[in-house]
BARO-232156 format. One record per residue: x negated, y negated, z negated of N, C-alpha, C in turn. Coordinates in steps of 0.02 Angstrom, whole numbers, padded with zeros to 5 digits, always signed. Each point is the difference from the previous one (the first is absolute). Example, Ala and Ser with C-alpha at 12.3 -4.5 7.8 and 13.67 -1.06 7.14 Angstrom:
BEGIN
-00660+00284-00390+00045-00059+00000-00045-00060+00000 +00018-00053+00036-00042-00059-00003+00039-00055-00037 
***
This chain:
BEGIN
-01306-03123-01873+00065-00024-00026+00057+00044+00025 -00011+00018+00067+00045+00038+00026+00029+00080-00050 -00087+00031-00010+00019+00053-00070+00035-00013-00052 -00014-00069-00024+00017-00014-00068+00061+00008+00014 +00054-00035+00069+00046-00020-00014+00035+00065+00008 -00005+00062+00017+00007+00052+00005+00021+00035-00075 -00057-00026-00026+00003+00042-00059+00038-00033-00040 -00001-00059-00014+00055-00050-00045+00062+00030+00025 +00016+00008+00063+00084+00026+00021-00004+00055-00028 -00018+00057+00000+00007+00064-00023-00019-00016-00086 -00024-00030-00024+00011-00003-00098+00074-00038-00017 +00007-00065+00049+00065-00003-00009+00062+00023+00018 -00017+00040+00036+00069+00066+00011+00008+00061-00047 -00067+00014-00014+00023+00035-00049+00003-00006-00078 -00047-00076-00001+00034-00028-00057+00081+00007-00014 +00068-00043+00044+00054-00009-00005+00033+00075+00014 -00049+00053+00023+00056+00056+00020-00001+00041-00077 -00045-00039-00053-00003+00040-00057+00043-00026-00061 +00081+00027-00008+00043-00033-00027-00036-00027-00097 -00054+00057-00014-00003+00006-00067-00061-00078-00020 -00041-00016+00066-00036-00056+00010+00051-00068-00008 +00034-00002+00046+00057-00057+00002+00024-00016-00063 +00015+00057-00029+00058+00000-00073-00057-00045-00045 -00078+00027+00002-00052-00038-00042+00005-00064+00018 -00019-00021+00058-00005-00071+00044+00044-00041-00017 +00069+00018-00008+00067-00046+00021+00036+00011-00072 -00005+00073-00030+00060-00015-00052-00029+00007-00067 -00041+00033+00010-00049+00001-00094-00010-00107-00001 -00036-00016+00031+00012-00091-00017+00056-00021-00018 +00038+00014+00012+00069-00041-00014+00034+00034-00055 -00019+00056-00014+00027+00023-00073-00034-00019-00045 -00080+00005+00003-00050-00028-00055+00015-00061-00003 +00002-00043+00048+00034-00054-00034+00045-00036-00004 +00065+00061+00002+00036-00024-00038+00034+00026-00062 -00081+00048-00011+00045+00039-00079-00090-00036-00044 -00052-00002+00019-00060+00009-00053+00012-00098-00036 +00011-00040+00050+00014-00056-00030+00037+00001-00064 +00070+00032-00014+00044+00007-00052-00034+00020-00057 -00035+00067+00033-00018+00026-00041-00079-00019-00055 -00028-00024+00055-00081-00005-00026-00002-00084-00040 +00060+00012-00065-00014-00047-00043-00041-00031-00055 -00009-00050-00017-00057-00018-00046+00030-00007-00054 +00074-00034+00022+00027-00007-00079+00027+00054-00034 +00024+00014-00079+00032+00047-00043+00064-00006-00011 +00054+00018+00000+00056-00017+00017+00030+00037-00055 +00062-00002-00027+00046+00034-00032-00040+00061-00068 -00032-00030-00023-00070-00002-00049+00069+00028-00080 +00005+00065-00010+00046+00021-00055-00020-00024-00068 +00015-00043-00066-00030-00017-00047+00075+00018-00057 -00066+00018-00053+00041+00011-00049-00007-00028-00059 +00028-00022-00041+00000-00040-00046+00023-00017-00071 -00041+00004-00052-00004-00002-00039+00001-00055-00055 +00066-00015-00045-00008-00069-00020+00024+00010-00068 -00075-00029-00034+00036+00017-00081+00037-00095-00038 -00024-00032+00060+00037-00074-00042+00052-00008+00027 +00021+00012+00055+00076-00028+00026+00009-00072-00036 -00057-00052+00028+00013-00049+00007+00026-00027+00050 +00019-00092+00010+00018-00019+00069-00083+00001+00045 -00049-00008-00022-00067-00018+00023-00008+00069+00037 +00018+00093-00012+00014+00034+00019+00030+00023+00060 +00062-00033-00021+00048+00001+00041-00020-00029+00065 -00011-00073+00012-00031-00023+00040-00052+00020+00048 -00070+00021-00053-00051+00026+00044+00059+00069+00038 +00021+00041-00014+00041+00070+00016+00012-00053+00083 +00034-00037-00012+00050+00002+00033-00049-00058+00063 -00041-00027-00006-00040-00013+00030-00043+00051+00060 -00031+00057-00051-00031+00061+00042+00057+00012+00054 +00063+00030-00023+00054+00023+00039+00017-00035+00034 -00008-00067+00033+00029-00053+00025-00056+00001+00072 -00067+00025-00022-00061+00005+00043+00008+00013+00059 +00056+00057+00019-00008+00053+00027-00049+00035+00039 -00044-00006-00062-00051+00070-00003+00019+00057-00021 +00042+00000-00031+00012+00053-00084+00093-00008+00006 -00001+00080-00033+00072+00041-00009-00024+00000-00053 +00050-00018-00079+00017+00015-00061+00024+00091+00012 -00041+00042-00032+00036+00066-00013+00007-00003-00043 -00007-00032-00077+00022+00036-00063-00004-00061-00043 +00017-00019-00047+00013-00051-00051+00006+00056-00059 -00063-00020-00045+00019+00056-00059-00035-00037-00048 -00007+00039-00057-00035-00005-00065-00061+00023-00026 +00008+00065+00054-00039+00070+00002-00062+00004+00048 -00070+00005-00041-00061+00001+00051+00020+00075+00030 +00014+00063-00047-00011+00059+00025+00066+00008+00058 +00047-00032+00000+00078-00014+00053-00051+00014+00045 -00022-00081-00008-00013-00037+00075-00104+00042+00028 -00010+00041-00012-00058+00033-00013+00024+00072+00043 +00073+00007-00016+00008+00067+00041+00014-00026+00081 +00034-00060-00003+00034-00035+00049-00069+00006+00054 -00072-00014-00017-00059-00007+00038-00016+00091+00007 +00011+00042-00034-00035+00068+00004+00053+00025+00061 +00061-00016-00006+00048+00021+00052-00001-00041+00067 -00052-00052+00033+00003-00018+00032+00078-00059+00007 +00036-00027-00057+00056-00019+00016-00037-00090-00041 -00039+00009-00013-00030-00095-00004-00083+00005+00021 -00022-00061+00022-00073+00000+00020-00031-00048-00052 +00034-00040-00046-00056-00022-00058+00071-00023-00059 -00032+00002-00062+00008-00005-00053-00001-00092-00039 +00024-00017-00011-00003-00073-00022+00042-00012-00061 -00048+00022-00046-00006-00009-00089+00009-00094-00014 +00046-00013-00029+00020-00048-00033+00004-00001-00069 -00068-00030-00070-00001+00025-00064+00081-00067-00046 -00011+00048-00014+00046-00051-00067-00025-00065+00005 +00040-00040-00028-00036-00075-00036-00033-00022+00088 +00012+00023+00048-00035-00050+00067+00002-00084+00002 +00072+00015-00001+00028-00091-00015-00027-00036-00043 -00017+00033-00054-00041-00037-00075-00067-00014+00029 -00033+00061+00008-00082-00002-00005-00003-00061+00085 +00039+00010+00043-00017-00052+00060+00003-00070-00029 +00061-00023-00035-00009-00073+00003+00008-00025-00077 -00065+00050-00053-00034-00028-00038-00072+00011+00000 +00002+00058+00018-00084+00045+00000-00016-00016+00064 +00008-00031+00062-00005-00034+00058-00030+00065+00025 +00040+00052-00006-00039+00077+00040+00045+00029-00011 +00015+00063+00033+00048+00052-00007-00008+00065+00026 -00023+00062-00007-00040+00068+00049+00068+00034+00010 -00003+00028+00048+00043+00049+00042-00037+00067+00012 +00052+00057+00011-00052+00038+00027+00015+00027+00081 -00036+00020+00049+00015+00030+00066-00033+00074-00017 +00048+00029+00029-00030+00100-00016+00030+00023+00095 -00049-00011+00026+00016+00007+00081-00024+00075+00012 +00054+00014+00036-00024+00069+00057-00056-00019+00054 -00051+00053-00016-00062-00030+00043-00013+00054+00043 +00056+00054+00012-00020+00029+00041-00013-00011+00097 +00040-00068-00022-00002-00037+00084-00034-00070-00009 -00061+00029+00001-00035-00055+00006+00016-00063+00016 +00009-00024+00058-00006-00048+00031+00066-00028-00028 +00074+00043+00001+00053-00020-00022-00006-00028-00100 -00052+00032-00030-00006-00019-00069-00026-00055+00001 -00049-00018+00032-00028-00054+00003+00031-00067+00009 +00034+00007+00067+00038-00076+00036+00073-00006-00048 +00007+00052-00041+00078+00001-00056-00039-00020-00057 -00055-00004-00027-00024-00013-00063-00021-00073+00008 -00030-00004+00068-00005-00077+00016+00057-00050+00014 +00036+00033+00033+00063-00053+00003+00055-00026-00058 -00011+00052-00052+00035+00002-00051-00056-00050-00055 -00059+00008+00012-00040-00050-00073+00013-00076+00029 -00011+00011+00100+00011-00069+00008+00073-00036-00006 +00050+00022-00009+00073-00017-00018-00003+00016-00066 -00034+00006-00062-00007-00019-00048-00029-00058-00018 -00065+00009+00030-00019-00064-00005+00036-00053+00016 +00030-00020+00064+00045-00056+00023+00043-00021-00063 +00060+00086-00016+00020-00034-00067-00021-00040-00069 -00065+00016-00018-00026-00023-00049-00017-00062+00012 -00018-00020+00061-00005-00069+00020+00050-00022-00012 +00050+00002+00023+00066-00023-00001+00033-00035-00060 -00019+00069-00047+00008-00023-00068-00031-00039-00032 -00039-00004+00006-00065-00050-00044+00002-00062+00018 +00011-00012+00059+00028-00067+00047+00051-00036-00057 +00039+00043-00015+00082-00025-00029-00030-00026-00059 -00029+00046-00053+00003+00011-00094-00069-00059+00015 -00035+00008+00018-00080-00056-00003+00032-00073+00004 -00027-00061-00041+00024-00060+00007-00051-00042-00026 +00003-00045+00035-00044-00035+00002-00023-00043-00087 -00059-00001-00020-00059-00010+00026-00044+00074+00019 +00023+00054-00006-00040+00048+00008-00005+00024+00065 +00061-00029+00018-00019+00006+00109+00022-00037+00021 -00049-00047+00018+00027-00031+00053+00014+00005+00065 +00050+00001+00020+00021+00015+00089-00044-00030+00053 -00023-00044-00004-00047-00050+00035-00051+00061-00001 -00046+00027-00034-00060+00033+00010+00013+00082+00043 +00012+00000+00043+00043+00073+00016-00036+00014+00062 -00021+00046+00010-00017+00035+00080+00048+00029+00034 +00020-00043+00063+00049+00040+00050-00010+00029+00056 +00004+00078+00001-00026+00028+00067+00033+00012+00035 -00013-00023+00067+00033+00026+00039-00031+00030+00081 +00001+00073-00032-00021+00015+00074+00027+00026+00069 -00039-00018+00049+00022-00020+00072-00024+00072+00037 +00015+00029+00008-00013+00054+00065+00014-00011+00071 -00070+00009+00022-00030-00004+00067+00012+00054+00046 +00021-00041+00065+00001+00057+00050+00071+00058-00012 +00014+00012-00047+00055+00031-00030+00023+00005-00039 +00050-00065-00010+00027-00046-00055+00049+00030-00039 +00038+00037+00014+00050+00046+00003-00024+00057-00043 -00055+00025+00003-00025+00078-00015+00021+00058+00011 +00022-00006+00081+00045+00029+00018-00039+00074+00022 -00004+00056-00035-00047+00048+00019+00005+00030+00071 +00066-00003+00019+00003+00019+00074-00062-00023+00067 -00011-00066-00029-00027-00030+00045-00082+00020-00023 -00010+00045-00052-00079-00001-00008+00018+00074+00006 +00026+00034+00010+00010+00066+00029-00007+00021+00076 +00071-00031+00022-00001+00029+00078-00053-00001+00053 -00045-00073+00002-00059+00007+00027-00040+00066-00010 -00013+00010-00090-00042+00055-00019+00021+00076+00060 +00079-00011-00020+00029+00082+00048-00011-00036+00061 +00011-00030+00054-00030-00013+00048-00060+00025+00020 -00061-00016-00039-00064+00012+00003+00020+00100+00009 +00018+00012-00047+00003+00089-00010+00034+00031+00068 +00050-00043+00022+00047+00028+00059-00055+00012+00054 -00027-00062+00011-00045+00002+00050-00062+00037+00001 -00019+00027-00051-00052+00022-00012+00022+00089+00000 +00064+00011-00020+00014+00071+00031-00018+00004+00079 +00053-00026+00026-00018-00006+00061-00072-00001+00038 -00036-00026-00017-00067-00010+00021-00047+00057-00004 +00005+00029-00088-00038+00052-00007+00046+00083+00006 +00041-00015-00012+00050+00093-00022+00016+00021+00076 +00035-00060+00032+00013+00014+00079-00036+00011+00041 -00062-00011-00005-00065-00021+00046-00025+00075-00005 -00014-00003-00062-00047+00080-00002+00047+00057+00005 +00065+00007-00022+00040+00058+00032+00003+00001+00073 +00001-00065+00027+00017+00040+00075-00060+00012+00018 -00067-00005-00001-00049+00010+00019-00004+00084-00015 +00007-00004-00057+00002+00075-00051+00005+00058+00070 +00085-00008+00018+00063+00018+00033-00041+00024+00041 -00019-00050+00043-00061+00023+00064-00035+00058-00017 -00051+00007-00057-00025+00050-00011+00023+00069-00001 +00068+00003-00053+00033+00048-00001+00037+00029+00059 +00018-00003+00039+00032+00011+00066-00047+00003+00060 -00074-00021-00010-00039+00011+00045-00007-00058+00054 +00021-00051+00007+00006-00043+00062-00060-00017-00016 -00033-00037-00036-00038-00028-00033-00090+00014+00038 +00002+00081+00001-00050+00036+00032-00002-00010+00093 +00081-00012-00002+00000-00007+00081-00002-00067+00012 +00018-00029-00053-00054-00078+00013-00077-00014+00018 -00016+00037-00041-00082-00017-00015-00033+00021+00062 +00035+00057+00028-00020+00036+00079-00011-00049+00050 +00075-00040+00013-00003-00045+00051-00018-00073-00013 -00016-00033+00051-00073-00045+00021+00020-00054-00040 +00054+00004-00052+00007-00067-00030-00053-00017-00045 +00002-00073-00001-00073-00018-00061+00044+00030-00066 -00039-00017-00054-00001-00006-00063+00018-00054-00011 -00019-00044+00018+00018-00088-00017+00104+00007+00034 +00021+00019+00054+00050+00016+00038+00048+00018-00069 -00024+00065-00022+00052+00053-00044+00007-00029-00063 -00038-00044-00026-00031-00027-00064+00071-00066-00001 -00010-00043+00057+00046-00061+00021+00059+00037+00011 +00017+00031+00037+00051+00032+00000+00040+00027-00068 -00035+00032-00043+00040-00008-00059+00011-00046-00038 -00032-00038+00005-00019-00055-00048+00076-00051+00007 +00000-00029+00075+00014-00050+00010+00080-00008+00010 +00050+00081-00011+00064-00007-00013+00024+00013-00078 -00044+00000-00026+00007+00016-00092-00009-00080-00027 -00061-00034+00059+00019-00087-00035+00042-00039+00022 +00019+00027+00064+00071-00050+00012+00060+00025-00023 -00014+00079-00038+00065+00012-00038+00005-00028-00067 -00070-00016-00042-00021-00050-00049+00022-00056-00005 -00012-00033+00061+00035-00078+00008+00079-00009-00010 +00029+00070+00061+00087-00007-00024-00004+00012-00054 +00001+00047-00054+00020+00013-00073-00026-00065-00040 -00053-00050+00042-00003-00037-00069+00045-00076+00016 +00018+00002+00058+00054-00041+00037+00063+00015-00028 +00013+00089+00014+00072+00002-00042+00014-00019-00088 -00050+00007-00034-00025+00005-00059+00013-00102-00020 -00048-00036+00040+00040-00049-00005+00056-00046-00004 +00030+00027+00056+00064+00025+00034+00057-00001-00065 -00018+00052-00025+00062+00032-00065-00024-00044-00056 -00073-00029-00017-00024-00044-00057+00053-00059+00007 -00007-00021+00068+00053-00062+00020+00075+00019-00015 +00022+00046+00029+00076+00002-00002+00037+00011-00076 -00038+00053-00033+00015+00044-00050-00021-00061-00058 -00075-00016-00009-00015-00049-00045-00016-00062-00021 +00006-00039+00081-00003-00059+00001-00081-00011-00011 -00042+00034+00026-00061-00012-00005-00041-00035+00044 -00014-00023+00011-00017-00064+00057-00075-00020-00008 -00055+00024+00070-00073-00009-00054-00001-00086+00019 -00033-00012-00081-00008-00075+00023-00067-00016+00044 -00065+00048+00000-00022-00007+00070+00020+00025+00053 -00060+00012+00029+00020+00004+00086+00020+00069+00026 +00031+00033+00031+00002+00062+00021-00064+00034+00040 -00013-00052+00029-00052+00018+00059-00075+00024-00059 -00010-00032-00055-00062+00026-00051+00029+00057-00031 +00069+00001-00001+00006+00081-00034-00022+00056+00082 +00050-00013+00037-00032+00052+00062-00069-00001+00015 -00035-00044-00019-00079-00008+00019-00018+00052-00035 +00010-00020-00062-00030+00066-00030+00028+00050+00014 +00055+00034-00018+00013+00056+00028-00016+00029+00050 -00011-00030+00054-00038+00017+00035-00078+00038-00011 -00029-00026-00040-00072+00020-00009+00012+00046-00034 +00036-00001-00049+00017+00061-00066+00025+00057+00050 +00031+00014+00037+00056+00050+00031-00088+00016+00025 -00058-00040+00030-00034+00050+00040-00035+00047-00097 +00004-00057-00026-00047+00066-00079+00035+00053-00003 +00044+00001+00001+00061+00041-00016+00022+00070+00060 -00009-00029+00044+00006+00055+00038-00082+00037-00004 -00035-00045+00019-00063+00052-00002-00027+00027-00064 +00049-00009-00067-00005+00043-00047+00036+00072+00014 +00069+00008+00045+00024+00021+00031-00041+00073+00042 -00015-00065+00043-00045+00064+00041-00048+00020-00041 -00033-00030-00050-00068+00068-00040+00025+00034-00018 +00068-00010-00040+00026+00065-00007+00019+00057+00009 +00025-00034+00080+00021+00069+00046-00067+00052+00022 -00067-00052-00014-00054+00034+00042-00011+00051-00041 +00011-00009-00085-00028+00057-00045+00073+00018-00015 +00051+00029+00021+00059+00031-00021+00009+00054+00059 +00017+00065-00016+00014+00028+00076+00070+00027-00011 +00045-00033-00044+00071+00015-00005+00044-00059-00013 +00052+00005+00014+00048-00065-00033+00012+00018-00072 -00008+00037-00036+00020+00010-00044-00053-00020-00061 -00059+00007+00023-00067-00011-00012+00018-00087-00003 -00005-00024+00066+00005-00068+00002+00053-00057-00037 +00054+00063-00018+00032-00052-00046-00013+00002-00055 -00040+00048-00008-00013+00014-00088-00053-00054-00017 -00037-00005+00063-00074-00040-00030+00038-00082-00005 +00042-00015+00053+00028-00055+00023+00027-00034-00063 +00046+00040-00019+00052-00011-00069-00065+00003-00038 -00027+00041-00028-00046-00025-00057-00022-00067+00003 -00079-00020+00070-00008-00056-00015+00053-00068+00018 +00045-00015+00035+00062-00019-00019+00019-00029-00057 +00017+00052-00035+00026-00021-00080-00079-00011-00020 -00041+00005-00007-00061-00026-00024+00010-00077+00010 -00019-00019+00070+00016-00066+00032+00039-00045-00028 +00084+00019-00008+00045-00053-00006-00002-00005-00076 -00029+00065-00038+00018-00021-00101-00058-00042+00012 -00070-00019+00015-00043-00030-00015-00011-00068+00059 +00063-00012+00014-00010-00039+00055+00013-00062-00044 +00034+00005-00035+00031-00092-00032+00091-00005+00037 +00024+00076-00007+00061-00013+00034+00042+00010-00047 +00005+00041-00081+00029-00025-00038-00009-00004-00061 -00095-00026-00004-00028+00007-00087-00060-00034+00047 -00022-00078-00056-00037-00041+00024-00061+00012-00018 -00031+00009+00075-00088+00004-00012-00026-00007-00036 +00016-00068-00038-00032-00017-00075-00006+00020-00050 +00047+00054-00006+00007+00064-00042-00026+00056-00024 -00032+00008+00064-00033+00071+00022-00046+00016-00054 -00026+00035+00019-00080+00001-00043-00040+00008+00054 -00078-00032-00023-00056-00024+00049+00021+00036+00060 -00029+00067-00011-00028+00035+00055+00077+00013+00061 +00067-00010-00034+00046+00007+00064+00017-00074+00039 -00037-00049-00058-00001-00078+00046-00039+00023+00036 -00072+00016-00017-00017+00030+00067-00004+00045+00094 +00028+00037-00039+00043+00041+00036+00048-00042+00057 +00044-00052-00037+00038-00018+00044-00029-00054+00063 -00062-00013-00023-00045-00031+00027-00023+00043+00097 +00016+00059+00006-00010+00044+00041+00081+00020+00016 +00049-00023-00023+00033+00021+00023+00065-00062+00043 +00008+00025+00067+00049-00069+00048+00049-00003-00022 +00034+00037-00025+00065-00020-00022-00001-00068-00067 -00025+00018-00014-00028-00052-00059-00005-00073+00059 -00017+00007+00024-00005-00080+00031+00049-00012+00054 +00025+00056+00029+00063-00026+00024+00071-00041-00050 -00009+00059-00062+00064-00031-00039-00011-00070-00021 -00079-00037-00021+00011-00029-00015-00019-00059+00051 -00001+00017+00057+00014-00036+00058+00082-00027-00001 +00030+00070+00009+00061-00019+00017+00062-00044-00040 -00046+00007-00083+00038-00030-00049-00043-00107+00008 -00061+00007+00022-00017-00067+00010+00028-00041+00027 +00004+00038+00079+00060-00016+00050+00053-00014-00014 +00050+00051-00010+00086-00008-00026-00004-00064-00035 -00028+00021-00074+00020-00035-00052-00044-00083-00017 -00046-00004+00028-00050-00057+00009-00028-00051+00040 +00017+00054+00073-00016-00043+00057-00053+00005+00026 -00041+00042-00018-00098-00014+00017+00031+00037+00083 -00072-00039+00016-00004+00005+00070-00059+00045+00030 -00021-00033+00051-00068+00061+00018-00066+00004-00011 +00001-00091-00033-00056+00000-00031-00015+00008-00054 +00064+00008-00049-00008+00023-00050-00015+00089-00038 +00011+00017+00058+00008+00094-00007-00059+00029+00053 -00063-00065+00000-00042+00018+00074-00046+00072-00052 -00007+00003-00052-00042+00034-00017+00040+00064-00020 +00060-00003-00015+00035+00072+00022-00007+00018+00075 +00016-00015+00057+00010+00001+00062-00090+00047-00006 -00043-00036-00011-00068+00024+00016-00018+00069-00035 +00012+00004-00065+00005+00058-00045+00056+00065+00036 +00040-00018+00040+00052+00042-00002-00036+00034+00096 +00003-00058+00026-00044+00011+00069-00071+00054+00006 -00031-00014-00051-00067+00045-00031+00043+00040-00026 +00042+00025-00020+00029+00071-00028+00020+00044+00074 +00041-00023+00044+00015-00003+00058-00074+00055+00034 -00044-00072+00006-00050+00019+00050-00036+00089-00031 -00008+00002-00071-00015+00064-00031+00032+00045+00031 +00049+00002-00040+00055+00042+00000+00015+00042+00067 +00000-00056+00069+00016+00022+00066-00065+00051+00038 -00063-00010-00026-00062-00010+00006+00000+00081-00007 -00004-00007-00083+00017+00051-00034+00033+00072+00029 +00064-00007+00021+00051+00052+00039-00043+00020+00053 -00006-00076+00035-00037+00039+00093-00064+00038-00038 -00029+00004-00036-00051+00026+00003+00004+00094-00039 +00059-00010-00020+00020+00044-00053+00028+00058+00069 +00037-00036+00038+00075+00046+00046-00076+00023+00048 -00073-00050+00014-00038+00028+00064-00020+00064-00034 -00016-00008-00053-00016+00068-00042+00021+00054+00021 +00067-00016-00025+00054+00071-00010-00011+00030+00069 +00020-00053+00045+00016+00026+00091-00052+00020+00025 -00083-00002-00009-00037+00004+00042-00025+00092-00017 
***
């Protein structure tokens, strides 16, 4: 113990004497979150539509003024003209098209139907999509609306009617912040664990100390703990501060326990670092090590479930995420925050993530006896 404690003083001195370490530790967290929350939205916002109306009825008028009332959608153009409002989309100055035929008012409330057309910019996917959907479903509403009024009884009766109303759980609000920040949480900590861990190890190599380690009588188990064990108590602050700013900044409050989120983290910070150290064992540069780092990294967090749901995937990357911890931290941390589960509910993450751990660490020592002997 006496070595260890030796060596823990000297990683944490020169941990803090390294200003460019600190700046990672202390100020990259507090900018990520307080810029990726804003940013890493689900909803479509300010959605440009252009529009096309050959009845200039009031039934027109209405739906118009309905969409615009959404605020989903900016009116750019009111015309007559498909080819107008056609350049309006080639110039990037509208994102969909909304054809209104003649006779709408007629064919709705005699022909009990009426077609429209949508001519959407699909070059943004995701943005064509949630604007083509939000716009049929605020059509629809209107047409309800209408039909409600002109229908009279005996052909509807009000009495026979389905009323839905649904209730959202756990996050009533749909407030995306709160199914986000956990997610960046998970990522904060997980820099830390793996990018920090294996550069300073790297460092050693490059500068040579590393060799004048291996010389003197320290174990392997000694040098191994010694790195290990100021990269997870720097894990714990960042995910303390991280809470910290969830509370102040967003009012995020987990409705379970704190002590099952640090539990785990705990176990995760050891997967994580000793992904860390394999790395450093097969890297003999920092430059090397961030390259491999950042690759699998961004591998990790797009297939983790941090901001496109597992359920999505196709087979073989559900699989995938099946092998990968971040994946069960996030959705640890979102059980927690947003649900409440406790420790018996997340016992089979804890075990899965522990067995990644035990590999992984296994793995390195056996990788670094290699290199050194």
């Amino acid at each position: 113990m006496r070595t260890l404690r030796f060596l823990l003083e000297k990683e944490f001195r020169q941990i803090f004497r390294n200003p460019a370490i600190l700046r990672v530790i202390f100020v990259v967290p507090i900018l990520q979150l307080l810029l990726l929350p804003w940013a890493a939205d689900y909803e479509v916002r300010n959605i440009k539509l252009a529009v096309i109306d050959h009845d200039h009825s009031s039934y027109t008028r209405q739906m118009i003024s309905k969409i615009t009332s959404s605020g989903y959608f900016l009116l750019d153009q009111y015309t007559n003209s498909y080819k107008e409002a056609l350049v309006d989309i080639e110039k990037n100055r509208a994102d969909i098209i909304l054809e209104i035929p003649a006779h709408f008012e007629k064919d709705l409330t005699r022909e009990n139907e009426a077609i429209v057309l949508l001519s959407i910019d699909a070059i943004n996917g995701v943005k064509a999509g949630l604007g083509a959907s939000y716009l049929q479903s605020i059509i629809h509403d209107f047409n309800n609306e209408v039909r409600s009024k002109w229908i009279q009884l005996p052909r509807f009766n009000p009495e026979v009617n389905i009323d839905i109303r649904p209730s959202n759980w756990y996050n009533p609000l749909m407030n995306y912040k709160f199914f986000m920040v956990p997610g960046i949480l998970v990522m904060l900590v997980t820099i830390v664990g793996s990018f920090l861990t294996c550069l300073n190890i790297v460092k050693e190599k490059e500068v040579g100390t590393i060799e004048q380690i291996n010389v003197t009588p320290i174990k392997k188990y000694h040098f191994i703990l010694g790195k290990l064990i100021p990269f997870w108590f720097l894990g714990i602050i960042i995910l303390s501060i991280g809470l910290f700013i969830a509370w102040l900044l967003y009012s995020i409050v987990p409705v379970g326990s704190l002590f099952t989120i640090y539990v785990f983290a705990a176990v995760y910070l050891l997967a994580v670092l000793g992904f860390g150290l394999l790395i450093s064992s097969f890297a003999s540069s920092q430059q090397q090590a961030m390259l491999i780092t950042f690759f699998l990294f961004m591998v990790f967090i797009l297939l983790g479930g941090l901001y496109t749901p597992i359920e999505s995937m196709p087979i073989w990357a559900q699989w995938f995420t099946r092998f990968n911890p971040v994946t069960y931290f996030i959705e640890v941390m979102r059980l927690v925050v947003l649900k409440g589960s406790d420790l018996s509910d997340i016992t089979r993450h804890i075990i899965t993530v522990f067995g990644f751990a035990i590999v992984l660490n296994t793995w390195a020592i056996i990788s670094y006896r290699k290199r050194s002997s």
